[in-house]
C-alpha positions in Angstrom: -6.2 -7.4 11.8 -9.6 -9.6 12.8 -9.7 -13.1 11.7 -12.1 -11.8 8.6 -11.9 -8.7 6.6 -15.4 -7.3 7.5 -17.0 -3.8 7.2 -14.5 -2.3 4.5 -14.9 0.8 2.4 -14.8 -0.8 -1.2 -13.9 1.5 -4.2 -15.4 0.1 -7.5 -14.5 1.2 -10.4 -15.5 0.1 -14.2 -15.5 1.7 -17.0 -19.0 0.0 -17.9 -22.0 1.5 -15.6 -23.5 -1.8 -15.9 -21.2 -4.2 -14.4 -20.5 -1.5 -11.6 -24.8 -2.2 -10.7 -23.9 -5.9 -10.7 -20.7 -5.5 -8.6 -22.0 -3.1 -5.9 -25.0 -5.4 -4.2 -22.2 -8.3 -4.6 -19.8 -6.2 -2.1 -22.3 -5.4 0.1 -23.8 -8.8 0.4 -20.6 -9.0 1.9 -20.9 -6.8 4.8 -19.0 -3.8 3.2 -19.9 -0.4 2.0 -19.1 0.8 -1.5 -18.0 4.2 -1.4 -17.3 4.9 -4.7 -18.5 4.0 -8.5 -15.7 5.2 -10.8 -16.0 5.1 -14.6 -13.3 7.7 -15.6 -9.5 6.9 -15.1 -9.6 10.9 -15.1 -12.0 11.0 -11.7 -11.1 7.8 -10.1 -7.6 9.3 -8.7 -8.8 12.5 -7.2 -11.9 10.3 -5.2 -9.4 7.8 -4.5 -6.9 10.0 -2.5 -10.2 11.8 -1.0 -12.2 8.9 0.3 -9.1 6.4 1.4 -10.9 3.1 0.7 -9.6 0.4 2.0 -9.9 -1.9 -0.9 -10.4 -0.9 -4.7 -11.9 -3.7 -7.2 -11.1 -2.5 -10.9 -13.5 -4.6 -13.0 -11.9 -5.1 -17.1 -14.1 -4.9 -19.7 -13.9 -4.2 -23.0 -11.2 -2.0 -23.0 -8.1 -3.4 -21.2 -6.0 -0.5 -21.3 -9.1 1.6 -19.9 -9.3 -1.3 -16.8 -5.4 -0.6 -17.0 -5.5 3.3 -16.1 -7.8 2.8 -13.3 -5.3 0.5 -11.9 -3.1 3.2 -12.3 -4.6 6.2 -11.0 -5.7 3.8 -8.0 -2.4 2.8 -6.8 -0.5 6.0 -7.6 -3.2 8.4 -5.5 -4.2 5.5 -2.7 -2.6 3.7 0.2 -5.4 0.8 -0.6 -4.4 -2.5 -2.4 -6.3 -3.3 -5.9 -7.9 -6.4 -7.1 -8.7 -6.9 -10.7 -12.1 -8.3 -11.6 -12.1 -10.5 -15.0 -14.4 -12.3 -16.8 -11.8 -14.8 -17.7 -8.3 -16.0 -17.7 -6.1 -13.0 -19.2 -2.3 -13.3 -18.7 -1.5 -10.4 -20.9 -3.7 -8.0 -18.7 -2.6 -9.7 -15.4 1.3 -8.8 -16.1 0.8 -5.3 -16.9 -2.0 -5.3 -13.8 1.0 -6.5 -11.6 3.4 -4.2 -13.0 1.3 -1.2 -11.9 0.8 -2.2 -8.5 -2.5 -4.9 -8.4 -2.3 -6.9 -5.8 -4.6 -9.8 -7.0 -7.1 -10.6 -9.6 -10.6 -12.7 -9.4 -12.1 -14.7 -12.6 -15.7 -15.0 -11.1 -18.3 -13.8 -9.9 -19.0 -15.7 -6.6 -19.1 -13.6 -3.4 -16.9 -15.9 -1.2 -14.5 -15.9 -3.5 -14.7 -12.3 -3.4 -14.1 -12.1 0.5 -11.5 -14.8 0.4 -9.6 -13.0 -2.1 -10.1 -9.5 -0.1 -8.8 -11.6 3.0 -5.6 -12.7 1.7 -5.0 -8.8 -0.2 -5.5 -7.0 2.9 -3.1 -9.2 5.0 -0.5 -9.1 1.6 -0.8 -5.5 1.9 -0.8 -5.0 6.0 2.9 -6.9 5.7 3.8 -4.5 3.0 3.3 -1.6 4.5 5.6 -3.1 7.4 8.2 -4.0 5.3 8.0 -0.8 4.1 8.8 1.0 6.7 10.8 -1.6 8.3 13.3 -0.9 5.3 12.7 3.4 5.5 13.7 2.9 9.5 16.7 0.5 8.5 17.5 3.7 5.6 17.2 6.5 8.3 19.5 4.2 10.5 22.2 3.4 8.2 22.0 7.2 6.8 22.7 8.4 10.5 25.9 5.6 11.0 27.4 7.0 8.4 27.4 10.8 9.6 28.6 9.7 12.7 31.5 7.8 10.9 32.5 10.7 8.6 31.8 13.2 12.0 33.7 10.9 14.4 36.5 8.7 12.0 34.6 5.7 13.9 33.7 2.4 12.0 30.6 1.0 11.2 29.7 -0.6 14.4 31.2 2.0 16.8 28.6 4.5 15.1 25.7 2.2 15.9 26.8 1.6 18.9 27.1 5.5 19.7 23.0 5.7 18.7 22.3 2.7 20.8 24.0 3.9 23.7 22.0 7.0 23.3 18.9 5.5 22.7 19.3 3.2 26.1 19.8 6.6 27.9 17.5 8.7 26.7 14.6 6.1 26.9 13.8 6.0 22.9 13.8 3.8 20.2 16.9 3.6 17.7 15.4 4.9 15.0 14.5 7.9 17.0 17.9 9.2 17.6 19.2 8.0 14.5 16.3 10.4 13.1 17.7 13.2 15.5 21.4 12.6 14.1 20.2 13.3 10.6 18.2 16.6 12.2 21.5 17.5 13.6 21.6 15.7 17.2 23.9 16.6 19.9 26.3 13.7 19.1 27.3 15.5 16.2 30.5 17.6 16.7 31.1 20.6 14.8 32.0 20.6 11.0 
């Protein structure tokens, strides 16, 4: 990632049309591009998973649980972080908010606290993603091990060892063969 978050596709979504004019000329005095203006919990999932912003602001107003669904639909249909926009200090909301998925949530309305805040989710959400599939490669690896130990009778380490030792010969990464094992790989012997 660059040093600064800079030319992103910003979802906004509100369930008040006039807090989503005030938001939009703030994002794009900040170098991005709004894609989207969402009122509708309904509407914002389906042009979430269509556009693929790369952020999503969610502005509460009056209606917390409306702020809430948009959260919601956001994070279920998107593989974009969210950040809550509040007016002020709500812990109530902000537990729910995280328990859906937000990543972060701004109380003003200054614009470099805006891109600060964007900053910090975007990096948040970058070492997420490679945890995430840091841990879905470990899963694949340990799934193939123990094939090979129920194939083979081996232990543990003599069934990683087997997929590093073909790895090392046949010029790929780990995860590769162990990926191959679970397709049913050459080092599996017959049932």
């Amino acid at each position: 990632m660059d040093a600064s978050a800079q030319d992103l596709r910003v979802l906004i979504a509100n369930e008040r049309e006039d807090r989503l004019a005030i938001v939009a000329p703030l994002v794009a005095s900040l170098g991005h591009e709004v894609i989207a203006r969402a009122i509708s919990s309904n509407e914002v999932g389906e042009v979430t998973q269509r556009l693929q912003p790369d952020v999503a602001l969610v502005g509460v107003g009056g209606d917390a649980r409306h702020a809430l669904d948009l959260i919601d639909a956001i994070v279920k249909e998107a593989a974009c972080p969210v950040i809550a926009i509040l007016h002020g200090a709500d812990d109530g909301f902000v537990r729910e908010a995280a328990k859906l998925g937000v990543f972060a949530y701004i109380v003003d309305d200054e614009p470099s606290t805006w891109q600060n805040m964007i900053e910090i989710v975007l990096r948040r959400f970058a070492e997420y993603h490679s945890l995430e599939g840091a841990f879905g490669r470990r899963a694949v690896i340990e799934r193939a091990k123990g094939i090979l130990m129920e194939r083979h009778s081996i232990r543990e380490d003599a069934a990683f060892s087997l997929i590093r030792l073909e790895a090392r010969k046949s010029n790929r990464r780990v995860v590769e063969v162990a990926e191959g094992v679970l397709d049913g790989h050459p080092l599996l012997p017959p049932t």
